[in-house]
N, C-alpha and C positions, 0 to 999 in steps of 0.2 A: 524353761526346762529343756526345748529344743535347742540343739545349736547352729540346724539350721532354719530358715525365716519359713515362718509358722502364720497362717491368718485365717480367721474365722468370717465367711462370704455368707451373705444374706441376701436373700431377695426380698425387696421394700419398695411397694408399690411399680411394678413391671422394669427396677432397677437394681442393681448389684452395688450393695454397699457394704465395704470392712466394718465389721463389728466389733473386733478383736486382733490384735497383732502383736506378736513378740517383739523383745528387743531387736535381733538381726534382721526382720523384716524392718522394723522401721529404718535402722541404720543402714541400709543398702538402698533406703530410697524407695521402697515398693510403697510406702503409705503409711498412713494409718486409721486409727478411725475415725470419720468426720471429715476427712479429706479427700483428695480425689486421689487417686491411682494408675499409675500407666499401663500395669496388669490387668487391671480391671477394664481399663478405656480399649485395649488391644482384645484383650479376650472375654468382652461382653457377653459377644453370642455365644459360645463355644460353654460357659460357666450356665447361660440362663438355662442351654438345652440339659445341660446337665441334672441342676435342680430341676427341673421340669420332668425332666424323663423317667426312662427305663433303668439306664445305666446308673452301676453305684461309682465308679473309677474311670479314669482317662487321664495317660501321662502323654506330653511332647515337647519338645523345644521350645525354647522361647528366647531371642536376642534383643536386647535394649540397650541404646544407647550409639554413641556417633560411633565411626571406624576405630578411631584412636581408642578411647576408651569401651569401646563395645564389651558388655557381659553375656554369659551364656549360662542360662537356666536349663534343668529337666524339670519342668512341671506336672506337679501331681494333683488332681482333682480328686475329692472323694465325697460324695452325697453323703449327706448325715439322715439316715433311714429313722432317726428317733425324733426330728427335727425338721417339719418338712419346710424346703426354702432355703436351708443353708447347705453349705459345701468346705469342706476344711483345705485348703493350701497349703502346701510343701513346697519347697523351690529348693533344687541341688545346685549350686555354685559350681560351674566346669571350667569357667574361664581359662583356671591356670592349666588345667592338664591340655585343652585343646590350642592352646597358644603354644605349650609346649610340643607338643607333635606336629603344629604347622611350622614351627621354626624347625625341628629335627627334618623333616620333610623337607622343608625350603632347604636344609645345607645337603641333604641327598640328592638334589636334581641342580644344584648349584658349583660353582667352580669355584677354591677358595682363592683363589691367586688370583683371576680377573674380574671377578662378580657376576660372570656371565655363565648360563646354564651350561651343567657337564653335560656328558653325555646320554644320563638318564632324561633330563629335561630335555635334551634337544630332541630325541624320541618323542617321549610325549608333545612335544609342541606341535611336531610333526601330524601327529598324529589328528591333532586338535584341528589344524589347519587341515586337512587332505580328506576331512569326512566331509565337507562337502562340494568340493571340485577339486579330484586329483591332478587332474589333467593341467591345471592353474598354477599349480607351486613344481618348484625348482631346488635341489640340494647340490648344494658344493661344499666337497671338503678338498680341505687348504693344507697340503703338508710340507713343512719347513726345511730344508737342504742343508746339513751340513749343521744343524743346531748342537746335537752331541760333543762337535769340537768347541762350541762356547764354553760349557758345562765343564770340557774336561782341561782347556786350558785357562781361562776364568774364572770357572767356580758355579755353584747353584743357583747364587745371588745373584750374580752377574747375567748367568741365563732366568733366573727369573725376571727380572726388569729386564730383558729382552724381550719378554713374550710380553709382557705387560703393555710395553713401547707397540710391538708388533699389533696387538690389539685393538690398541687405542687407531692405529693408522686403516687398518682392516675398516674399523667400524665408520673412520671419515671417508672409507671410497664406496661404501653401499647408502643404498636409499632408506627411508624413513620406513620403508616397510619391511627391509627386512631386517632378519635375525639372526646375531652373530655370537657361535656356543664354540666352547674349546672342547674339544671332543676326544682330545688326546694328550699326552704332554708335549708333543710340537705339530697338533695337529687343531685344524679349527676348521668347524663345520659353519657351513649357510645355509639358511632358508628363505627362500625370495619365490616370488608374486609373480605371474607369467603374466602380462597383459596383451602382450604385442606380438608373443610367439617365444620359442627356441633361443633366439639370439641375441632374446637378452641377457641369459646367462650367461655369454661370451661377450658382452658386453662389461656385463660386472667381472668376469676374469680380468678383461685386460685392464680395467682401472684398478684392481689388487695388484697385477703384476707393477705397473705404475706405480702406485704407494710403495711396495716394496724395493720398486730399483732404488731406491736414494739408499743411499749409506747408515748404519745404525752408530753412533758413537756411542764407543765402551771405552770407559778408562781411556788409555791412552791409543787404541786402535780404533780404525771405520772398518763394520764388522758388514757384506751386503750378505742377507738372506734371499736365496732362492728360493722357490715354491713349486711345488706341483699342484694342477688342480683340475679335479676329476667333478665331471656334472652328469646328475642322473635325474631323471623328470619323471615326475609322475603319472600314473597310467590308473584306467578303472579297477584295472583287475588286482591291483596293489594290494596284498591280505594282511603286511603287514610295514609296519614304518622303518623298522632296523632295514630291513631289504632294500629301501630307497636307499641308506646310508652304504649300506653294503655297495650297490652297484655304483655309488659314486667312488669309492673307496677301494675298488676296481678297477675303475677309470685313472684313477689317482695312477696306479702303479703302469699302464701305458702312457701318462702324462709324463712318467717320470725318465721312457726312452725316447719319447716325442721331441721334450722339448717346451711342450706347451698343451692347454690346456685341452682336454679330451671327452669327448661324453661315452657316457658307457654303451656298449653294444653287446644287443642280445648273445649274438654268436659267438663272441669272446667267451662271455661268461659262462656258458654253455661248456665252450670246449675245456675252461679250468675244472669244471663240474665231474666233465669226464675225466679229466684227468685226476681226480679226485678220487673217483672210482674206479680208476686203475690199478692206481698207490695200494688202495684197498683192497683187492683182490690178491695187486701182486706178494703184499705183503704176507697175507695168509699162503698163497703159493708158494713162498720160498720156505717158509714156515711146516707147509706140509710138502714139502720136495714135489710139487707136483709141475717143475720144469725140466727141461731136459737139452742137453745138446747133440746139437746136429755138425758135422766134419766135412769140408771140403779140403779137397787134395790140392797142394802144391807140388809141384815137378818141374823136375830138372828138365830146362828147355834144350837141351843139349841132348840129354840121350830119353828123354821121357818118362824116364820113371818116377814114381811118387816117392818123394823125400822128405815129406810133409804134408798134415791136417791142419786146416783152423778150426778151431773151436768157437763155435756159436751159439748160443742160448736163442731157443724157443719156447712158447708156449701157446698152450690154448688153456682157456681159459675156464672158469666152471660151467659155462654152457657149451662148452667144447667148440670154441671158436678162436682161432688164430689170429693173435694179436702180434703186429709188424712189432720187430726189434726197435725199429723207429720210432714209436709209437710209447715201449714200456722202458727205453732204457733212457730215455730224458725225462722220464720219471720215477725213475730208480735214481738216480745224478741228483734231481732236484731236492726230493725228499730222504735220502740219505742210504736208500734202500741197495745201492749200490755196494756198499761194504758187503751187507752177508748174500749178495745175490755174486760178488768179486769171487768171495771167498768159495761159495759153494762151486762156483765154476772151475774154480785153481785142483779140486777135492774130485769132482767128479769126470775132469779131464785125466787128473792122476790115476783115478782110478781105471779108466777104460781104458786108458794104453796098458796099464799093467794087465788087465785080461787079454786087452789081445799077445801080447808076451808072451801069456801061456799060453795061450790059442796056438800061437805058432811056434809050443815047442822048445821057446830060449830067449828070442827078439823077433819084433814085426820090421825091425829096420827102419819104422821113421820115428819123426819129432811129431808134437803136438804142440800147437800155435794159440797162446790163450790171451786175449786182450784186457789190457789196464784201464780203465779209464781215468783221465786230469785227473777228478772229483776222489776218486781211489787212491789215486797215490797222494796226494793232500790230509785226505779223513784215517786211514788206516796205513797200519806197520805192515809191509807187502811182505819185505825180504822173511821175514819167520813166519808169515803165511804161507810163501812158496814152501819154504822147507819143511815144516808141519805136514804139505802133502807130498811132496817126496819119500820123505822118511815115513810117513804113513802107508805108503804104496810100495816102498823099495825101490826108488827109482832114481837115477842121479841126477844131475841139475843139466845135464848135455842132451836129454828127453827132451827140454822145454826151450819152448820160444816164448819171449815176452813182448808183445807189441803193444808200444804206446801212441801216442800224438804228440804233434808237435805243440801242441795247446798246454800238453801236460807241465811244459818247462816254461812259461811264461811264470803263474803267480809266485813262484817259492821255486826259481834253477837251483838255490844250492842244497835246499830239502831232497829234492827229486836226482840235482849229479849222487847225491852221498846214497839213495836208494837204490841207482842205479848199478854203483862200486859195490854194494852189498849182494845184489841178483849177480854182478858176476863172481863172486867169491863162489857161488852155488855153483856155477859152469854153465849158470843158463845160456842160452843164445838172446840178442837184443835187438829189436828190430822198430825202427820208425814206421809207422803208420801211416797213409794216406798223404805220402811226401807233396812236397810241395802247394796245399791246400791252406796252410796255415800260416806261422808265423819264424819262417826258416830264418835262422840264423847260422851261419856256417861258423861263427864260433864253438856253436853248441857243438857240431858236428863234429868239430876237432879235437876239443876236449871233452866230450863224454866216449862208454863204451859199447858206443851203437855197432850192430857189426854188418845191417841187413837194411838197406831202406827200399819200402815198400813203393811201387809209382803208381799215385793214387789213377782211382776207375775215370776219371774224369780225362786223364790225357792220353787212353790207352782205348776205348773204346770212340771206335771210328775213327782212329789214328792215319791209315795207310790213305785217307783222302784229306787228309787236314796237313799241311805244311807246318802250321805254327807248332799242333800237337808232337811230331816227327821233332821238331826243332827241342822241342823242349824235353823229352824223353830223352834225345842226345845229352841233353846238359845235363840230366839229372845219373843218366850214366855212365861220363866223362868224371863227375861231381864225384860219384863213388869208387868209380876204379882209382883215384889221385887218392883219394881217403882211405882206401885197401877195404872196402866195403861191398859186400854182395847185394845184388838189386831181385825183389821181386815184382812180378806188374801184374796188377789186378785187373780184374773186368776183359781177359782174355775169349772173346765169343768166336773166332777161327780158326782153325790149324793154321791160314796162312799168315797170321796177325803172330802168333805165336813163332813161328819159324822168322819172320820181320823181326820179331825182338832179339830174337837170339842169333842173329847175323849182328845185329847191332851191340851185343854183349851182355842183353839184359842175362842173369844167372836162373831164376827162377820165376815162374807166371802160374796163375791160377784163373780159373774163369770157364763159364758154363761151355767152353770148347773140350774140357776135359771132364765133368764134371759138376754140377747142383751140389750144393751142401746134402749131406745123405745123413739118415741115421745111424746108430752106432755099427750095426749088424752087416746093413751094405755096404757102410764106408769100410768095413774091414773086408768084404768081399771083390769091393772093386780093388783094394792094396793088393789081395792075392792075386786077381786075374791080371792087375798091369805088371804087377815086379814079377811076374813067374821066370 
């Protein structure tokens, strides 16, 4: 009547014997009666105390049989209160669901392409390992150079038996102890045994870099995989195992300017951390306008007066602390934050020269100097930003100076000459930035419509004692009067360095001899008291 295996337990003479048994008991092999039993041999005691006791019920587990074929029961006891001495048996058959959920299980922490643990498993293994000497295990992850172009000129196939190949080579250059997980799609994590200290991690680097120098043949090409490879070791305080992976995986991306194989350091990690928390700040800052620019004066070296602001972006921050331009705008560049912190500089430079316009009645008489950056002119449409704030403020394109870098014309010159022809269709002014610091080409010079090049801070401060500096500020302008091009030179800190340049032809100079970056208020007070 049951369907599942049903039997009636007796106690007979200080011994448990089957009385009674269904058909699905006996065909599963639990017994029957008159026989012995491996339920009965396993859970002797557990049955006697039962019929003996207190207790009418008692379920639990119960597994019989070798690995391969192993069953798994939920066993039910129940005292027969009308009957004293016997106990009826139930047995739930689990086998299939719990096979089922360790195979689903086993392809969740497993990789289908190599057989080796993904990234879930390689955590937990981790983890399994490092509870009881952190300090003892070692992770390295291994990330493949240049994989992507297999993929895309070979095909998936072709890069999957790559990685597979890579694998199998990975796992002949480690020890027996450790443990080799793809952790990525061209990425493959290690877990290794510290016995000897530190260096044997860099010791298993250089046998992978080894395995890996030889050539892979693919089809008709020898295809060499390089590698980055980043080691992070274990420490007490470790609260969690992804964090090992993490700081190898850190280490990974100075591995990859190195050269070679890197371990991670505290201080690194630390300073992306912060940097992190820059991003985040800044982003909400720009978001709620809570930055602002500051204007240093340019002037004509010739007769002194101011003919020009640069516009500079400042901030402090929500504790009210001043964080270096240095500091927020290589993380504005990095993270992309650069476009609307571009764009709001382009808007609120427009805007404050047009108040001071009216401030003075008609015109203030100068330009405003607002800077591009590479990553700027790459990510965003500049030319209809400028002019959005133009025509937003009424103001013509002959207000504005645009200063880039020479860095900005290296990825994409013919993006950057065609943005360039566009700002001057506006009438902007165009000016090179921090000259000679980068990657001059006097081609560039010739054929774009630069009209101003800046002579960077670096060969103009402490000039009048340097020969080579002197030498080189001649050539830079010799460089622009043959080009028909106006120079200005930064980092100007004396009246008499400033009158040096302008013997020598420099047109315009800026620097704390004249001037700090000032806020909006004074920078327009110091315009009225120098031009009066």
């Amino acid at each position: 009547m049951f369907p599942m295996p049903v039997a009636l337990l007796k106690l007979i003479d200080g011994d448990i014997a089957i009385t009674a048994a269904n058909r699905p008991f006996r065909a599963a092999g639990l017994g029957a009666p008159g026989e012995p039993s491996r339920l009965v041999a396993d859970q002797r005691k557990r049955i006697v105390a039962l019929v003996t006791g207190d207790s009418e019920r008692e379920q639990f587990p119960w597994e019989v049989g070798e690995a391969v074929d192993r069953r798994y029961f939920q066993v039910t006891l129940a005292r027969r209160t009308t009957a004293p001495g016997e106990a009826l048996v139930t047995l739930v058959d689990y086998t299939g669901e719990l096979r089922t959920e360790r195979n689903l299980r086993r392809e969740m922490v497993t990789d289908s392409l190599t057989g080796m643990p993904n990234r879930t498993g390689f955590a937990e293994l981790i983890e399994e390992n490092l509870s009881d000497d952190p300090t003892r295990h070692a992770v390295l992850i291994i990330d493949l150079s240049r994989f992507s172009r297999v993929n895309a000129c070979l095909g998936s196939l072709a890069g999957d038996e790559l990685l597979i190949t890579v694998a199998r080579r990975l796992k002949g250059a480690l020890r027996a102890t450790d443990t080799l997980a793809r952790t990525g799609g061209n990425e493959f994590g290690i877990l290794m045994k510290i016995d000897d200290g530190p260096a044997e991690a860099d010791q298993v680097a250089r046998r992978i870099e080894r395995a890996l120098a030889t050539p892979f043949r693919m089809s008709d090409f020898e295809i060499r995989v390089d590698c980055a490879i980043g080691i992070a070791f274990g420490t007490d305080d470790l609260a969690d195992p992804e964090d090992l992976i993490r700081h190898a995986q850190f280490a990974v991306k100075r591995s990859k300017s190195s050269g070679h194989a890197e371990w991670y350091q505290t201080q690194a990690f630390d300073a992306a951390r912060t940097q992190f928390g820059i991003e985040t700040e800044l982003r909400r800052a720009i978001e709620n306008g809570a930055l602002r620019l500051t204007y240093q004066p340019i002037c004509d070296l010739s007769s002194g007066r101011v003919v020009a602001f640069e516009s500079l972006a400042r901030w402090a921050n929500e504790s009210g602390e001043e964080i270096s331009p240095n500091q927020f705008i290589p993380v504005a560049e990095e993270s992309g934050l650069i476009v609307p912190l571009g764009r709001w500089a382009l808007d609120e430079a427009a805007k404050t020269l047009r108040a001071w316009d009216v401030r003075a009645g008609g015109g203030c008489g100068v330009k405003f100097a607002v800077n591009l950056s590479a990553i700027q002119l790459h990510r965003d449409d500049i030319a209809p930003a400028v002019e959005r704030a133009l025509m937003a403020h009424r103001l013509p394109g002959s207000r504005f100076t645009l200063e880039l870098t020479e860095s900005a014309l290296i990825a994409d010159p013919a993006r950057v000459a065609d943005t360039m022809q566009a700002l001057k269709q506006l009438g902007t002014t165009l000016a090179m930035d921090d000259f000679g610091t980068g990657y001059s080409n006097l081609a560039y010079l010739q054929k774009l419509p630069i009209d101003v090049l800046k002579i960077d801070r670096s060969f103009v401060t402490g000039m009048l004692a340097d020969r080579d500096k002197i030498a080189i500020v001649r050539a830079i302008l010799s460089l622009a009067q043959a080009l028909g091009m106006q120079t200005t030179a930064e980092g100007i800190e004396t009246n008499e360095l400033g009158q040096t340049l302008a013997a020598l032809g420099c047109t315009y100079g800026q620097g704390y001899a004249y001037a700090k970056p000032l806020e909006a208020d004074a920078a327009y007070a110091f315009l009225m008291a120098a031009n009066v």
